[in-house]
C-alpha positions in Angstrom: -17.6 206.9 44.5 -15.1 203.7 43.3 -15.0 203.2 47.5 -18.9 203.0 48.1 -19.1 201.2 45.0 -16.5 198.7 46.6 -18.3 198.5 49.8 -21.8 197.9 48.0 -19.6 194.9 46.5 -18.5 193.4 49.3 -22.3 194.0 50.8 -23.8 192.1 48.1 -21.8 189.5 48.5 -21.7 188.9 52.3 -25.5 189.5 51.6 -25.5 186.4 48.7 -23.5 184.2 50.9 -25.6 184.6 54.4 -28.5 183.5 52.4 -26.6 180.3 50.8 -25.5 179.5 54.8 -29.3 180.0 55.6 -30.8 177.8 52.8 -28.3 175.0 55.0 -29.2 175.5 58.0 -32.5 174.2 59.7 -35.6 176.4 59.7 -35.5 176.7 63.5 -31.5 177.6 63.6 -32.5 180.2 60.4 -34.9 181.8 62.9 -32.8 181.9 66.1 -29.6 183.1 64.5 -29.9 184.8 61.2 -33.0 186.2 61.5 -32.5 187.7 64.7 -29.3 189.5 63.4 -31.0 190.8 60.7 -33.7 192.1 62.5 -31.1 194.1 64.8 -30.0 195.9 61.6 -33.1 196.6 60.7 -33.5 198.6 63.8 -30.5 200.8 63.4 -31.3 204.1 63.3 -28.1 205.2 63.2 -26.7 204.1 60.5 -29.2 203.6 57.0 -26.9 201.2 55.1 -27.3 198.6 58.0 -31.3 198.8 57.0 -30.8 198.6 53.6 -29.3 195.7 54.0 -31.5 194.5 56.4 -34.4 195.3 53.8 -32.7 193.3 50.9 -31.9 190.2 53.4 -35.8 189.6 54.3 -37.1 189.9 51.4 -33.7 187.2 50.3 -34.8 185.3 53.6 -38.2 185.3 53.3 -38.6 182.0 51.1 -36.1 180.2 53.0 -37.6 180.7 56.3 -40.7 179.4 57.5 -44.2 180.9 56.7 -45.0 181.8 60.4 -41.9 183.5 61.0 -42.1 184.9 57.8 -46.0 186.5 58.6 -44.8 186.9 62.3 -41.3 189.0 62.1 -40.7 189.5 58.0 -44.1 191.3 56.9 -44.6 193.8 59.9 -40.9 194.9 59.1 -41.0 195.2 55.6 -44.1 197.3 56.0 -42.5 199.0 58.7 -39.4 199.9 56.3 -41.2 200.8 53.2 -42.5 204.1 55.2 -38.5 204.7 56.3 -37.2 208.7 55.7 -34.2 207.2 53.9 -35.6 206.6 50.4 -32.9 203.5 49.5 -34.5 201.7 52.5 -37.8 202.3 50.7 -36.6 201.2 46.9 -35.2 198.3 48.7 -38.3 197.6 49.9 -40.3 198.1 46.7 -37.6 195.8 44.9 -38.7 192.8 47.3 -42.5 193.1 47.6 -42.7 190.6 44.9 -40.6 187.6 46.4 -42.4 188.4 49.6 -45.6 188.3 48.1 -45.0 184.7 47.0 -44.4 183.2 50.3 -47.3 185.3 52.0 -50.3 184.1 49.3 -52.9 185.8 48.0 -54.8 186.4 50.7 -52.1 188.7 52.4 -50.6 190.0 49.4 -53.5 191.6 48.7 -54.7 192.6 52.2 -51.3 193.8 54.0 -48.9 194.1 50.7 -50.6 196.0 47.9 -51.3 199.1 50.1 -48.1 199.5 50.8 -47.2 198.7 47.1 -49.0 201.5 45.9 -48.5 203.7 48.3 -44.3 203.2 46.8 -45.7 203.1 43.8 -46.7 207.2 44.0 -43.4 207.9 45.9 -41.9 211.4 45.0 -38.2 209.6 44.1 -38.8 208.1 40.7 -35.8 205.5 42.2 -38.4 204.2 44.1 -41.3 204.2 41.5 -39.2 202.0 39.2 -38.4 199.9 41.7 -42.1 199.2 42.1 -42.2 198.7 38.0 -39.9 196.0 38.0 -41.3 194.0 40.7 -45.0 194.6 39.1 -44.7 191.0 37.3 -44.1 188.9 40.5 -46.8 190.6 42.6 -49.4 190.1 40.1 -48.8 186.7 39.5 -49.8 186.2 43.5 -53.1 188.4 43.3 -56.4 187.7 41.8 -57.3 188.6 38.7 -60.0 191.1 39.6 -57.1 192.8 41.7 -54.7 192.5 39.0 -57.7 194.2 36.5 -59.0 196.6 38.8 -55.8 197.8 40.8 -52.5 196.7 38.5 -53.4 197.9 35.2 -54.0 201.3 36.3 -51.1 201.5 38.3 -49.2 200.2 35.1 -50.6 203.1 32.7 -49.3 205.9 35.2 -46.3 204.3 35.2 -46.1 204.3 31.2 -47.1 207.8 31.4 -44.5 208.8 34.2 -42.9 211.9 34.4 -39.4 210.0 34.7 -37.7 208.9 31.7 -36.2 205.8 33.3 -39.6 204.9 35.0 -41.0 204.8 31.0 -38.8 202.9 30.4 -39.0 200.3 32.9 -42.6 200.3 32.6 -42.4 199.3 28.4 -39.6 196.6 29.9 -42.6 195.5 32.4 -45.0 195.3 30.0 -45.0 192.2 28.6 -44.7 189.9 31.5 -47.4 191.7 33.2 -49.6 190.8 30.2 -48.5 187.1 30.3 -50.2 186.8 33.9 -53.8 187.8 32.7 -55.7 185.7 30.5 -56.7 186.4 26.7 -60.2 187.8 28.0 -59.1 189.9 30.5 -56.4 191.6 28.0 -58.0 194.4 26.0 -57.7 195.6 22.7 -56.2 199.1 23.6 -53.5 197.3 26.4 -52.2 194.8 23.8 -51.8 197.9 21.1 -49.7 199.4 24.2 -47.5 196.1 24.0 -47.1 196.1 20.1 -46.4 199.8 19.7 -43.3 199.1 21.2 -41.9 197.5 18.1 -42.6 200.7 16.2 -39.3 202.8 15.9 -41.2 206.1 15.4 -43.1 205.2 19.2 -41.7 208.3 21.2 -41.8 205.5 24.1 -40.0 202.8 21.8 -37.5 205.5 21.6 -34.8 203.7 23.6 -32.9 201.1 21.6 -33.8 198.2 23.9 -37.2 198.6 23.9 -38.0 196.4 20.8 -35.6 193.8 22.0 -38.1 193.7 25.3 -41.0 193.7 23.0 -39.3 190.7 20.9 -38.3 188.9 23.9 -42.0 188.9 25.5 -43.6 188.5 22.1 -43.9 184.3 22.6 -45.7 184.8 25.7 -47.6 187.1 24.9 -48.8 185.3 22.0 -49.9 182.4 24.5 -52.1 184.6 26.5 -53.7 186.2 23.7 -54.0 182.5 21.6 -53.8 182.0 18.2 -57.1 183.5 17.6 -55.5 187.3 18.2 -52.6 186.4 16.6 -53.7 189.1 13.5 -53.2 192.0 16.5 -49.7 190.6 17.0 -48.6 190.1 13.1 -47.7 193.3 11.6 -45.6 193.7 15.3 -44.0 190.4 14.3 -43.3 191.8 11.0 -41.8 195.0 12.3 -39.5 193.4 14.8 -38.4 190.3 11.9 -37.1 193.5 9.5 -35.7 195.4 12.5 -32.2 196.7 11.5 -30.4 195.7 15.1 -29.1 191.7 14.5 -30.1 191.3 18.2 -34.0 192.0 17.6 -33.4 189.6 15.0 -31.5 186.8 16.8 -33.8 186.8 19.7 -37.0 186.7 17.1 -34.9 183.5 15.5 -34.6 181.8 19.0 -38.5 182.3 19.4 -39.8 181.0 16.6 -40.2 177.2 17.2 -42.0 178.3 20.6 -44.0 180.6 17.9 -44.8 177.7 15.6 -46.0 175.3 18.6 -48.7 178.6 19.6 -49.8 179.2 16.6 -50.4 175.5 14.7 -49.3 174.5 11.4 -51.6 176.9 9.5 -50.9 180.2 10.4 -47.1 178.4 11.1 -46.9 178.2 7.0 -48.6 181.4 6.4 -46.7 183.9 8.8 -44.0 182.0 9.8 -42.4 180.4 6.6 -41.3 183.4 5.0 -39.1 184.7 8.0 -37.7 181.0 8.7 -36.3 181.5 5.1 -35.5 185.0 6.2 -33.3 184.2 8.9 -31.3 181.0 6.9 -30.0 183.5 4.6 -29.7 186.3 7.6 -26.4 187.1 9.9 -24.2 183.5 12.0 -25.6 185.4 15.1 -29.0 185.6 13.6 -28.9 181.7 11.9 -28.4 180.4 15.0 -31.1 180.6 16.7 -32.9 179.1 13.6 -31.0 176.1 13.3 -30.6 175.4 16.8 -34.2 174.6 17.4 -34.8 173.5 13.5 -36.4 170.1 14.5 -39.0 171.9 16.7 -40.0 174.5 13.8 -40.3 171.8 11.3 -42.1 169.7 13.4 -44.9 172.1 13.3 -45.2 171.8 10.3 -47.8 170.0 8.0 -45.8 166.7 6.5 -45.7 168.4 2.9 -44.3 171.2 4.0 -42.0 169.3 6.2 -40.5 167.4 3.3 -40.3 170.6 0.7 -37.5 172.1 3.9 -35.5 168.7 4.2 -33.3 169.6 1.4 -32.7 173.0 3.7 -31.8 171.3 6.6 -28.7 169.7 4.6 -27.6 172.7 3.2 -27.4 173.8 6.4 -23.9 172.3 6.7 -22.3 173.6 3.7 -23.5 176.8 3.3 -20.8 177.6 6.4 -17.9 177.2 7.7 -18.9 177.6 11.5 -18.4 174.5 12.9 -20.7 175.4 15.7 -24.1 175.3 13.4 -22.8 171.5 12.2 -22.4 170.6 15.9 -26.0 172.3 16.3 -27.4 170.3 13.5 -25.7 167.2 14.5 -27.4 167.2 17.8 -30.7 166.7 16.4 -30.1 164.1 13.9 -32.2 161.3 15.6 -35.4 163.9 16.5 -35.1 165.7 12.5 -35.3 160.9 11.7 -38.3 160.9 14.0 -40.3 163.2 12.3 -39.5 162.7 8.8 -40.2 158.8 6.7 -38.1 156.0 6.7 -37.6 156.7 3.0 -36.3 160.1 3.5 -34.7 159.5 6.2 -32.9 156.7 4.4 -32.2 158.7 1.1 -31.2 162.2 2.9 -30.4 162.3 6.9 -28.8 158.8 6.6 -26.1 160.3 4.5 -25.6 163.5 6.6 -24.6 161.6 10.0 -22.1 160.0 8.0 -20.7 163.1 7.0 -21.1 164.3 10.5 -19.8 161.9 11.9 -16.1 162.3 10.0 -16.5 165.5 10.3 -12.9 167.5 10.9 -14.4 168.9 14.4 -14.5 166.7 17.3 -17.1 168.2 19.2 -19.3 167.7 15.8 -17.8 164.1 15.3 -18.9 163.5 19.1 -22.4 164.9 18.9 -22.9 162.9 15.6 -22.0 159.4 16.7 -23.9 160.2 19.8 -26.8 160.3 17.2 -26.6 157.8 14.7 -28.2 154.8 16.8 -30.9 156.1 17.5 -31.5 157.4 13.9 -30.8 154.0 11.9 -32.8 152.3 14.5 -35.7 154.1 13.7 -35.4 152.2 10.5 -35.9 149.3 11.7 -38.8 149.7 13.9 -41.7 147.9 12.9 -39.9 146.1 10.4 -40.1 142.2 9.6 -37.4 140.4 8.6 -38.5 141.0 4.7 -38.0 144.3 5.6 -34.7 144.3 7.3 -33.3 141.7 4.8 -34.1 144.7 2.1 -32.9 148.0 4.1 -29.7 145.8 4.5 -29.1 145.3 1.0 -30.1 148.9 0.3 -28.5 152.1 1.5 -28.4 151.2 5.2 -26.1 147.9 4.1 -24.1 150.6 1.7 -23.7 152.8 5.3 -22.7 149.9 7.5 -19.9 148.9 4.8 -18.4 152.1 4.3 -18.0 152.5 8.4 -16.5 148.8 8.1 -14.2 150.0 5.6 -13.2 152.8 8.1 -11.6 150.2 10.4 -8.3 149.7 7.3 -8.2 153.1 6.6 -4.5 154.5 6.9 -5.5 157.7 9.0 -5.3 156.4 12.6 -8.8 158.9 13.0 -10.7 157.7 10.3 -10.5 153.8 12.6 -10.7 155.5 15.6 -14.5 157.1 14.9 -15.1 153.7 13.0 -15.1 152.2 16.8 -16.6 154.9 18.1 -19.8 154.6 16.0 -19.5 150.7 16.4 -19.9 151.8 20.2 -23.3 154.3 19.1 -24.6 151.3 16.6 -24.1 148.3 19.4 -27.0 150.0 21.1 -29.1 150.7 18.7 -29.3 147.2 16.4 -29.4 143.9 17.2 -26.3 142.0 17.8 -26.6 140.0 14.9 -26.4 142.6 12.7 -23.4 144.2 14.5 -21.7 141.1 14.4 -22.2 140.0 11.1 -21.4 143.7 9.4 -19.2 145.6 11.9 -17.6 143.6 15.2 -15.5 141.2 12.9 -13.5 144.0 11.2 -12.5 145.6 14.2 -10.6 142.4 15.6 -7.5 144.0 14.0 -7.3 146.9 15.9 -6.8 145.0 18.9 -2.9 145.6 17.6 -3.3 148.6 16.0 0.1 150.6 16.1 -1.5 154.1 17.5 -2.3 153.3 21.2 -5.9 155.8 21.3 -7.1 153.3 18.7 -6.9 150.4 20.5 -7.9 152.5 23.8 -11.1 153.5 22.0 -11.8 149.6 21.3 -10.6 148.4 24.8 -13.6 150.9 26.1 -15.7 149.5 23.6 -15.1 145.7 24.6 -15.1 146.6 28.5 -17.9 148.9 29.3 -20.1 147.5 26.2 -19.7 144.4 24.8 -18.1 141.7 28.2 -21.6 143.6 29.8 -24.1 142.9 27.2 -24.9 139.4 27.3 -25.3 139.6 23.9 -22.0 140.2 22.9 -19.6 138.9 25.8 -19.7 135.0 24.1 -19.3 136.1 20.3 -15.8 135.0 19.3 -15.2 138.8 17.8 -15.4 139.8 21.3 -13.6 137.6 22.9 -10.7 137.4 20.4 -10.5 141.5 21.0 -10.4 141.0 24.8 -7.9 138.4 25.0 -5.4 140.6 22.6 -5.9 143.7 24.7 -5.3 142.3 28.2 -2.0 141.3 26.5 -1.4 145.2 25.0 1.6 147.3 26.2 0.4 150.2 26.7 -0.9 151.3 30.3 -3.9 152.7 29.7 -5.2 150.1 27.4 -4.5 148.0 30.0 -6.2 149.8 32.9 -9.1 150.0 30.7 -9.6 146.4 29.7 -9.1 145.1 33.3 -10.9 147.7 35.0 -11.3 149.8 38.2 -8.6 147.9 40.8 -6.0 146.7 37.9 -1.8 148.5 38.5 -0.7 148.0 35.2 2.7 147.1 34.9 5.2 149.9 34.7 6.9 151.6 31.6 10.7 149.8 31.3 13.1 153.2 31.3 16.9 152.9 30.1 19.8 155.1 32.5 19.8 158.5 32.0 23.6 158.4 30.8 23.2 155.6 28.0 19.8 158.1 27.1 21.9 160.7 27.1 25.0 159.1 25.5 22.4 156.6 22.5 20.1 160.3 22.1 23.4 162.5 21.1 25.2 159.8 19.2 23.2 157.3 17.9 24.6 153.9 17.9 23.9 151.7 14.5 22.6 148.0 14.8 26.3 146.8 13.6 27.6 148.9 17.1 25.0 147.8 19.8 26.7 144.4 20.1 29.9 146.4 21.0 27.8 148.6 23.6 29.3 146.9 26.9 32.8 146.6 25.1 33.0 150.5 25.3 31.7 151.2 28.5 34.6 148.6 29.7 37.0 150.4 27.9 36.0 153.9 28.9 36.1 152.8 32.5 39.8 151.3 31.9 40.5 155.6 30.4 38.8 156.7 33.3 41.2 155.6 36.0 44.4 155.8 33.9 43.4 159.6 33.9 42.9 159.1 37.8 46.5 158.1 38.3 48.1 160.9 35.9 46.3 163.3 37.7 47.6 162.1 40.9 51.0 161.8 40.1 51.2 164.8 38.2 49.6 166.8 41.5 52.2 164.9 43.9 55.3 166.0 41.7 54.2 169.5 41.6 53.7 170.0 45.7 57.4 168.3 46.0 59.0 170.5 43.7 57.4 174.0 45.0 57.8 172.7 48.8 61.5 171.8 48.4 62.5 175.1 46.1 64.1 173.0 44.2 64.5 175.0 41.0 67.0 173.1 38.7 65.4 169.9 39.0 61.8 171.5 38.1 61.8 171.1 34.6 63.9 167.4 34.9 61.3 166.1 37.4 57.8 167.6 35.6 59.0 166.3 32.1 60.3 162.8 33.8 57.0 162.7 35.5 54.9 163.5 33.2 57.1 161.3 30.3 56.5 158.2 32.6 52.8 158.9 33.0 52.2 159.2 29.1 53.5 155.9 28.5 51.2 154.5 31.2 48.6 155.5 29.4 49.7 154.8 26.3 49.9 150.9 27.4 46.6 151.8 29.1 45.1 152.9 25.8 47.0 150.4 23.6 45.3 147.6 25.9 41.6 149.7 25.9 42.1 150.3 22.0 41.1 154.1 22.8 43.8 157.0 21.8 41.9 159.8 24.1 44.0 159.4 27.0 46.9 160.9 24.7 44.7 164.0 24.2 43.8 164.4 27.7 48.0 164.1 28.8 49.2 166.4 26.3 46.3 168.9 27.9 47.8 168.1 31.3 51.3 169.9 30.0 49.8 173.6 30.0 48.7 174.0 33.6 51.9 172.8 34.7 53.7 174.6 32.3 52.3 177.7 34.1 53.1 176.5 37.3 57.0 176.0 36.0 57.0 179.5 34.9 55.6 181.1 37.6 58.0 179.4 40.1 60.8 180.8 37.5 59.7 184.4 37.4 59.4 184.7 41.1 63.2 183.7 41.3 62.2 180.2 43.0 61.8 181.6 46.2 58.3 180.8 46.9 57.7 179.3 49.9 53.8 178.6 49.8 52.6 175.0 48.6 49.7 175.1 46.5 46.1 174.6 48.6 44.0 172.1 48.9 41.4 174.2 46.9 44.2 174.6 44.1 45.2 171.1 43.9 40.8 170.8 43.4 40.7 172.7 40.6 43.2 170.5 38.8 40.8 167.7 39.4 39.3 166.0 36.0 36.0 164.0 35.7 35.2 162.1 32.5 31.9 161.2 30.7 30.6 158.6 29.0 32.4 157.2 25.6 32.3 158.0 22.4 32.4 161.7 23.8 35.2 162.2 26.1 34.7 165.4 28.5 37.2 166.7 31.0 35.2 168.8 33.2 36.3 170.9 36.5 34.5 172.2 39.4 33.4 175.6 39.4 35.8 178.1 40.8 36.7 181.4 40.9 39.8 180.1 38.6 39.7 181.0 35.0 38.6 178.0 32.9 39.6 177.1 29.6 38.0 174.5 26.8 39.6 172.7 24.1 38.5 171.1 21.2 39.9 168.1 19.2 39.4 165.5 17.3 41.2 161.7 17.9 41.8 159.4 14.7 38.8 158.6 14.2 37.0 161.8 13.7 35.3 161.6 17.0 35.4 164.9 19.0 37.5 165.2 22.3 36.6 167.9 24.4 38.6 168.8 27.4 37.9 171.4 30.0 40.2 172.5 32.9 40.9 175.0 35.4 44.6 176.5 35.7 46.0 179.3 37.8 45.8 182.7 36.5 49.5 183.5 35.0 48.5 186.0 32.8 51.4 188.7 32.3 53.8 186.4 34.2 55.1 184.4 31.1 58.5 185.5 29.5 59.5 184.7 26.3 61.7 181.7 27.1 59.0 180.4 29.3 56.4 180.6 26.7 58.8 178.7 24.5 59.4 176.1 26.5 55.4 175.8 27.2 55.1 175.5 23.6 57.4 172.3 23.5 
């Protein structure tokens, strides 16, 4: 079963994607190639999914090809499949008489198609019979009314009264888009009480849980076939499905009801309506939703008193939650809730709300609001003289427009970004005098704000909107804002200014060893001048260690080579007494004691190479390897933290830690010999001293 359901998969979607090639291809290439291979399956008798398929890809083909072909080769085989031994090559066939119905017209839909409709619709698999249910709607929007009266509706009570549970079902689900199709006059009394029954719970056909969802989702249009003049056959169904105890009956009832309000007109609105709006503010998030999300239509169906009682509602709307989504929602219809309210209330109560909206802690909200607030203040001023404006200005609107200037010196670096952001929404809206006067001049100081998406906000602001507007590009607040931007450090605020074309110089870097070395010991303003005074110095360290090393290395090789045992201890501590004070007089001319460190770590790997020559009675005649001699190797890192490090072997490495004068720690790593176990007491001694 998991396989076929696989394969059905894959079918449906090789299915899916041969009609997407089709739709792309010419209408001549669409007959000459795809058609003809789907025809082909369509006459394999051998195997039945091939004409399933082949049923399910002409009806999918059948607006995409021409009419002709579709008459000529499409028709004849559908009609030819619907009478096929196989009944999923008939259900198939059912499930696409209605998209083939609207490409052949009325004419043959009702001539060549509805036979063969209800001969499936009386099929002896109730598969098939449902299949015929669900395609009921788009057939009967093709035929004539006095087919759809005298043929449809009967076919539509057997199926209600089917035998099949599923079929019931299906046909309740079918119900109301079939009514939708037929006009108030030809809809009876008795068929719509078939349609509102199925908000009753106690209906033995309503008794599946969807069913009142279907009747709740239909109700609108049913409501528009039937007019307003029926609506008392649809009320106490309304009713039923408003109290229904699933929230989804509900929310879907709440997403309906401004289409609800525009049916039924503002008195029957108030009367039947009212009372579940109020319902639903107080119901369920999943239920409010709908209700605020198409507020501005609901209200706008309203008569102008009513209207203005629910304003106070509206605003409420945003503290009564916390969900950010129904402020974003409400925020979206900010300039149509100004458009059908007055100026006065607009003024006193929505005016207000954007402002809140538009600071709000959400960006999505903050986004949708400033998005609104030009249009909604310039409502206000439409139709006004300049008596008018002179006194909105010195009102509330002037009380607005200074509290977004005094966003512009606020300390959040937010708060002055959304100040140019609603600049950008109110440069639109008003005329530039008034922008000018109350808004442009206090953003010239973000030209150098210190948080780069503030002055990238106002660079998009000068480029795209003001240097375009002729209006704007000569004002000295404009051009004083341009000027400091193309002069801005920052890359983007650059690219932005200049526009499409512009490189913007690159960000200056440091090396990554003084990063590294300035980010792990930070240098104080009294050290910086001293910077290139170290790194002299370290250098000077550097090769000093280079030439102990060397000499130390050369020594060794002799004294192993030659077996020269007595003179071992007299030519390491000569050796390594005349390196020390080399770099002592190095690091007395560097003024650095490290390399005294690093020389007295030296001692200890060639204090192991003494003792193992001693133990082995200085007979050894092999010279140390040119890997071995590698591993003795030391690499230093930058000053004031001095690192002997080795290259990875499969020696044994050792770390030390110390500390020079100062109190600056000296860390030095390196790779010796194994000589575990070899060590006698007198050796260990004398590797002590």
């Amino acid at each position: 079963v998991r396989v076929r359901a696989y394969v059905l998969q894959v079918l449906d979607a090789a299915s899916e994607a041969l009609v997407g090639v089709a739709t792309l291809l010419p209408a001549d290439a669409v007959g000459q190639t795809v058609l003809t291979a789907v025809l082909r399956l369509a006459h394999d008798n051998d195997a039945e999914e091939n004409r399933v398929v082949a049923t399910q890809l002409l009806g999918s083909l059948a607006p995409v090809i021409t009419s002709e072909l579709c008459c000529q080769f499409v028709l004849p085989e559908i009609v030819s499949l619907a009478d096929d031994p196989v009944f999923r090559v008939r259900k198939a066939a059912a499930l696409k008489v209605g998209s083939l119905s609207a490409v052949l017209g009325e004419e043959l839909s009702a001539s060549r198609l509805l036979p063969v409709y209800e001969t499936l619709a009386r099929d002896e698999i109730w598969g098939v019979r449902k299949a015929c249910v669900e395609s009921l709607a788009k057939l009967a929007e093709v035929l004539p009314l006095e087919v759809r009266s005298s043929k449809l509706i009967p076919l539509l009570h057997e199926f209600y009264d089917d035998g099949s549970r599923w079929v019931r079902v299906a046909a309740c689900q079918a119900l109301g888009p079939f009514i939708a199709t037929l006009p108030s006059e030809a809809i009876s009394a008795e068929f719509l009480q078939l349609f509102t029954s199925l908000s009753n719970p106690s209906n033995p056909s309503a008794s599946d849980s969807d069913i009142a969802y279907y009747c709740a989702y239909n109700l609108p249009a049913v409501a528009q076939a039937v007019t307003a003049k029926r609506w008392p056959e649809l009320a106490e169904a309304f009713r039923t499905l408003a109290s229904n105890t699933q929230w989804k009956v509900r929310r879907t009832l709440s997403y309906a009801l401004h289409a609800l309000a525009a049916i039924l007109g503002p008195e029957h609105t108030e009367a039947e309506l009212l009372p579940t709006f109020e319902q639903f503010l107080k119901d369920l998030d999943e239920v409010k939703v709908g209700v605020v999300q198409s507020v501005r239509a609901f209200l706008s169906a309203l008569s102008p008193a009513s209207r203005l009682k629910y304003l106070p509602a509206v605003v409420e709307m945003r503290a009564e939650t916390d969900n950010w989504r129904f402020r974003h929602t409400l925020a979206a219809q900010l300039s149509g809730l100004g458009a059908i309210y007055p100026k006065s209330a607009t003024l006193e109560t929505l005016v207000p709300l954007a402002l809140d909206l538009c600071t709000d802690a959400v960006a999505e909200v903050r986004i949708a609001a400033i998005s609104q607030v030009g249009d909604l203040l310039s409502l206000l001023f439409e139709g006004a003289d300049a008596a008018a404006e002179a006194e909105l200005l010195s009102g509330a609107l002037g009380d607005f427009l200074d509290n977004i200037a005094r966003m512009a010196a606020m300390q959040s670096c937010y708060r002055r970004a959304n100040c140019v952001q609603i600049v950008a929404s109110l440069a639109v809206a008003l005329r530039p005098e008034i922008v000018d006067a109350r808004l442009l001049k206090v953003l010239v100081p973000l030209a150098d704000d210190p948080v780069a998406n503030v002055r990238l906000s106002l660079a998009r602001l000068v480029r795209n909107q003001l240097l375009a507007s002729p209006a704007y590009s000569e004002l000295p607040s404009t051009l004083a804002m341009a000027e400091s931007l193309r002069r801005d450090s920052d890359r983007d605020v650059l690219q932005t200014i200049h526009g499409p074309g512009y490189e913007p110089p690159r960000y200056c870097s440091k090396s990554p060893s003084r990063l590294a070395q300035q980010q792990q010991w930070p240098v104080g303003d009294n050290q910086s001048a001293t910077l290139h005074e170290d790194d002299e110095k370290d250098d000077a360290d550097i090769e000093a260690d280079v030439d102990v090393d060397a000499d130390v290395d050369v020594d060794v090789d002799v004294d192993i080579d030659g077996d020269i045992d007595a003179d071992i201890d007299a030519d390491i501590d000569a050796d390594i007494d005349a390196d020390i004070d080399a770099d002592d007089d190095a690091d007395s001319k560097s003024g650095a004691d490290a390399e005294s460190t690093a020389s007295s770590a030296l001692l200890e790997p060639l204090a192991g190479l003494r003792v193992c020559a001693e133990e082995t009675g200085g007979s050894s005649q092999t010279p140390i390897s040119a890997e071995a001699a590698d591993t003795t190797q030391t690499t230093v890192i930058d000053a004031p933290l001095l690192r002997l490090d080795a290259p990875q072997g499969e020696s044994a490495g050792e770390e030390e830690h110390a500390a020079d004068d100062d109190g600056v720690p000296v860390v030095f790593s390196h790779l010796v010999p194994k000589t575990e176990g070899l060590l006698s007491a007198d050796a260990h001694a004398r590797q002590e001293e």
